[in-house]
C-alpha positions in Angstrom: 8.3 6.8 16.0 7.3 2.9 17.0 8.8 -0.1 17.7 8.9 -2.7 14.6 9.2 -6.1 13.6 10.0 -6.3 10.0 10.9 -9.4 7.3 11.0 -8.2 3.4 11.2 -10.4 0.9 12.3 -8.8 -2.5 13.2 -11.2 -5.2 10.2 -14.0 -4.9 9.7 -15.3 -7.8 5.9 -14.8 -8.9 2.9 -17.1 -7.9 -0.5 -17.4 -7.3 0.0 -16.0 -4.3 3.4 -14.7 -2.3 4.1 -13.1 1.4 6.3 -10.2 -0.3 6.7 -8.6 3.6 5.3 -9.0 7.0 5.8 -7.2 10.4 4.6 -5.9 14.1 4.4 -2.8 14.9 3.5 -1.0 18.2 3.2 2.6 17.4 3.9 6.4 19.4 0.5 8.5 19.0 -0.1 10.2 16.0 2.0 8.3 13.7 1.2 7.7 10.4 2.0 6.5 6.8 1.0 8.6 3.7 -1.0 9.5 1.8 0.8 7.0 -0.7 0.2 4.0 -3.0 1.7 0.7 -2.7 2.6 -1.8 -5.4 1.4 -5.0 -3.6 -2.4 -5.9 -1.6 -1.4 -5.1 2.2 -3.8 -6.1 5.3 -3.8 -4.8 8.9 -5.0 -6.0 11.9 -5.3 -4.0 15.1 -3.9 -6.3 18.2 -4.8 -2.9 20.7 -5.5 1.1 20.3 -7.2 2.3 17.4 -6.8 5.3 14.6 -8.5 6.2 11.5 -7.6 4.6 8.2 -8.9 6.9 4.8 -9.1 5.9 1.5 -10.6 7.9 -1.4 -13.4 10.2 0.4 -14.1 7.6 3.3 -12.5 7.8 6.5 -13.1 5.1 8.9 -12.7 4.9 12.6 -11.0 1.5 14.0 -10.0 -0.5 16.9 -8.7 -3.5 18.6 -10.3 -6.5 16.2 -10.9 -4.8 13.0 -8.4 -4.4 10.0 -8.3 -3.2 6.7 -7.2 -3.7 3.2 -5.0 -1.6 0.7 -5.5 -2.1 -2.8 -2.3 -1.8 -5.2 -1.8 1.1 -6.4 -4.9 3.0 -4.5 -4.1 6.3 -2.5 -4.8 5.8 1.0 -3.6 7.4 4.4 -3.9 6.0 8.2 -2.9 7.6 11.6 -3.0 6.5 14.9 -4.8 7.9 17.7 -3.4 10.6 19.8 -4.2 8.7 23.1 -4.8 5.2 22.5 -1.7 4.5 19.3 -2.4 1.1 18.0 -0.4 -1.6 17.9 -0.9 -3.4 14.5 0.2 -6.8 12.1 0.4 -6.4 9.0 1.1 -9.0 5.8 2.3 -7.8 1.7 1.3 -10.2 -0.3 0.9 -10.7 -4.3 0.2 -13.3 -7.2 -1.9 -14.3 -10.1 -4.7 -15.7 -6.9 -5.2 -12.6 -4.6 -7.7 -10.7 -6.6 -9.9 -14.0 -6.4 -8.8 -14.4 -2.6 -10.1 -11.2 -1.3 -13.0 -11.2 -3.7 -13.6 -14.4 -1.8 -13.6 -12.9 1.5 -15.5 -9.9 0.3 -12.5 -7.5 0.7 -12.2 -4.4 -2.1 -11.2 -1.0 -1.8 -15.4 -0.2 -1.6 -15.2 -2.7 0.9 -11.8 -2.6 3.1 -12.6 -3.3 6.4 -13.4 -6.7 8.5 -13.4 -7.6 11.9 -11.7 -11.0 13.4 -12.1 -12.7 17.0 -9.0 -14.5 16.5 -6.4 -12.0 17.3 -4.3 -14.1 19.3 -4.0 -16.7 16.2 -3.2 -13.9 13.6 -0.2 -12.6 15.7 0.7 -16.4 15.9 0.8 -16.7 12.5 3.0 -13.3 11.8 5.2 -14.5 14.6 6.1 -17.5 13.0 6.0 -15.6 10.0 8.6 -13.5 11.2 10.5 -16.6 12.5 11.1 -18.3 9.0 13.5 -15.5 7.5 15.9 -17.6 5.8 15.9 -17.3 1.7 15.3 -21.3 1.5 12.4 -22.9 -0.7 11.6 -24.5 2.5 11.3 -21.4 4.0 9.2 -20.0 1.7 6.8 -23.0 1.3 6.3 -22.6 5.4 5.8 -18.8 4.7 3.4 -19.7 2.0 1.5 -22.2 4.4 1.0 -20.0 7.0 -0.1 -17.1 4.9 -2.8 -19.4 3.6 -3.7 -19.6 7.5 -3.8 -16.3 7.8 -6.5 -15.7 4.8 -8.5 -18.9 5.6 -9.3 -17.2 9.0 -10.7 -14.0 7.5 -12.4 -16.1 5.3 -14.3 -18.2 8.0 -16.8 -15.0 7.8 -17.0 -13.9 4.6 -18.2 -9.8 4.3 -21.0 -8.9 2.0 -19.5 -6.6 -0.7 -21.2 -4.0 -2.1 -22.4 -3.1 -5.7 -19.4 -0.7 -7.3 -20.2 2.4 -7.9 -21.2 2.7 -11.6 -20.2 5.7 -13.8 -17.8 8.0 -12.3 -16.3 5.4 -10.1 -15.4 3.2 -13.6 -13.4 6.5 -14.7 -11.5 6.8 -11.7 -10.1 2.9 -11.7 -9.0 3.3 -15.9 -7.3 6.7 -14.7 -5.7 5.0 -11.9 -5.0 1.9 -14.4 -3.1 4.5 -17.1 -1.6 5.8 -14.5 0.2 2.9 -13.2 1.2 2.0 -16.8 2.8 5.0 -17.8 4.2 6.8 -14.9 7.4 6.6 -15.9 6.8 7.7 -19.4 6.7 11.7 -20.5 2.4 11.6 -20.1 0.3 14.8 -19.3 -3.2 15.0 -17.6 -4.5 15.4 -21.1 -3.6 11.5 -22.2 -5.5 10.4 -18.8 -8.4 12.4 -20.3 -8.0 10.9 -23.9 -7.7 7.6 -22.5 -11.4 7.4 -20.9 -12.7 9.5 -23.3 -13.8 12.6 -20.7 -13.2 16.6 -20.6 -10.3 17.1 -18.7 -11.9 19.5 -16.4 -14.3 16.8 -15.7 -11.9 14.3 -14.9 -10.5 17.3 -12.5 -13.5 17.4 -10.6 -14.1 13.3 -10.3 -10.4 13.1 -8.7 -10.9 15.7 -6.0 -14.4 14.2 -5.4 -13.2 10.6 -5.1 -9.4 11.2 -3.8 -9.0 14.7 -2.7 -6.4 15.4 -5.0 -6.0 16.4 -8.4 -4.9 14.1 -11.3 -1.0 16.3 -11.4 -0.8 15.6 -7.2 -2.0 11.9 -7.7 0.5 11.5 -10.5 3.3 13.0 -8.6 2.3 10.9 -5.3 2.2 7.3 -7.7 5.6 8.7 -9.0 7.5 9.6 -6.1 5.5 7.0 -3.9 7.6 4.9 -6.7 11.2 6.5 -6.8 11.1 5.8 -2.9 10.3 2.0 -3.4 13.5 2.1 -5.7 15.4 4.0 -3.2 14.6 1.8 -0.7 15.3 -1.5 -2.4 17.5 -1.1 -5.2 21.4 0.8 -6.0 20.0 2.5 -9.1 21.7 6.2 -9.2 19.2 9.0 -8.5 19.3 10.2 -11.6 18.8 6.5 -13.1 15.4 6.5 -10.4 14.0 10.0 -11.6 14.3 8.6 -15.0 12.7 5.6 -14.3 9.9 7.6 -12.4 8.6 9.9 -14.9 11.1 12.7 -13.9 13.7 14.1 -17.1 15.4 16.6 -14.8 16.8 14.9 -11.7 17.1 18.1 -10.4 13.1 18.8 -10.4 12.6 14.9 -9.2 14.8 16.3 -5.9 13.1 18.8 -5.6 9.4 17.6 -5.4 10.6 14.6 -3.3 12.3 16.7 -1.0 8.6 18.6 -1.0 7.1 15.4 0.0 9.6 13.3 2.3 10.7 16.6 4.0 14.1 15.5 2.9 16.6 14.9 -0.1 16.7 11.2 -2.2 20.0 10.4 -0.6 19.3 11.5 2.8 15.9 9.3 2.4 18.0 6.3 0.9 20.5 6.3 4.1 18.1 6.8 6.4 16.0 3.5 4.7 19.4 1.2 4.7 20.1 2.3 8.5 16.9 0.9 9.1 17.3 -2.1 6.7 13.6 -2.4 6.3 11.0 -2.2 3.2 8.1 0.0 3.1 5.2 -1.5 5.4 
């Protein structure tokens, strides 16, 4: 359970760069969100509390002042603490510019955490975020303008990346990267392996060492990670979603997303449109 401010934006046009969702969230302990992919850059920023936050084999431990980053399309999982629950911020954003911007600032997924002294400005700026909701091209240049607040002061102290891994890091990125273009199609494990040119076995071994999960659970988490985005945001029939996710039988796509969400598509879409927000 917490307590949420949320504002979604789902048809902006594309950009160099876009506030697809912001929000404010004070969580109850233990709650969490994945693991999952998303299909946009998302940042948080912890106002007060702390929790872990895990991506690939790292786990990292954070608190009031420190935030992190979540690559598209990257599995990642965070939690908060059982006595101390955080209360967070958090921005979506997307466009032809962010992959420069948080190279810029030194953010990556080998790199996804910073710390910020300005906490009081940052929930200004998601406040007034949060305040300009109407779907106006004024509205969205304001938006726009204080997004680029928001990233100018995370980039008043740039963090030093670090050197990506060579080698067995490079095959997990393609992987990830064929796996983002053909979800929805009818592809095996074996087309991964074709793709980057390694023994399938060895490609096993490089996803349970990098994301604890083997290339069938990644590919059904990217998938159904997907069909709940759709359920969420769109009136596409289930059986149109499952489709549209990878899934021929609609019958196995309930199934294994009942397996996941603990409950059915249609349950998971009322439940989302009773909340009337977006995925965060």
């Amino acid at each position: 359970m917490e307590q949420a401010k949320v504002l979604t934006f789902l048809n902006v046009e594309d950009s160099g760069l876009m506030l697809k969702f912001c929000g404010h969230s004070t969580t109850a302990p233990l709650h969490s969100f994945g693991p999952a992919v998303r299909p946009h850059y998302l940042i948080h920023f912890i106002l007060k509390g702390k929790g872990i936050f895990r991506v690939g084999e790292k786990t990292y431990r954070l608190k009031s002042g420190q935030g992190f980053l979540i690559e598209p399309d990257v599995l990642t999982f965070y939690q908060a603490d059982e006595k101390e629950p955080w209360e967070y911020l958090w921005v979506g954003l997307n466009g032809s510019s962010v992959s420069n911007i948080m190279n810029q600032i030194g953010l990556s997924c080998e790199q996804p955490i910073f710390q910020c002294g300005e906490s009081e400005e940052l929930y200004r700026l998601v406040d007034e975020m949060l305040a300009y909701s109407k779907s106006s091209f004024s509205s969205e240049l304001k938006r726009t303008g204080l997004l680029y607040q928001f990233l100018s002061i995370l980039a008043q102290n740039p963090i030093d990346t670090l050197s990506q891994t060579a080698g067995e890091y490079i095959y997990i990125k393609r992987s990830i990267e064929y796996i983002k273009n053909n979800y929805w199609d009818n592809m095996h494990i074996y087309d991964i392996a074709n793709y980057i040119n390694i023994d399938r076995s060895y490609l096993y071994l490089l996803f349970e060492k990098y994301l604890n999960r083997s290339p069938s659970e990644y590919l059904a988490l990217f998938r159904l990670t997907r069909a709940s985005e759709l359920l969420s945001t769109t009136t596409l029939s289930i059986e149109s979603i499952s489709m549209s996710c990878g899934y021929s039988d609609p019958a196995t796509f309930s199934k294994a997303f009942k397996r996941l969400m603990k409950m059915s598509p249609s349950t998971y879409r009322k439940q989302q449109n009773s909340k009337g927000i977006f995925i965060k």
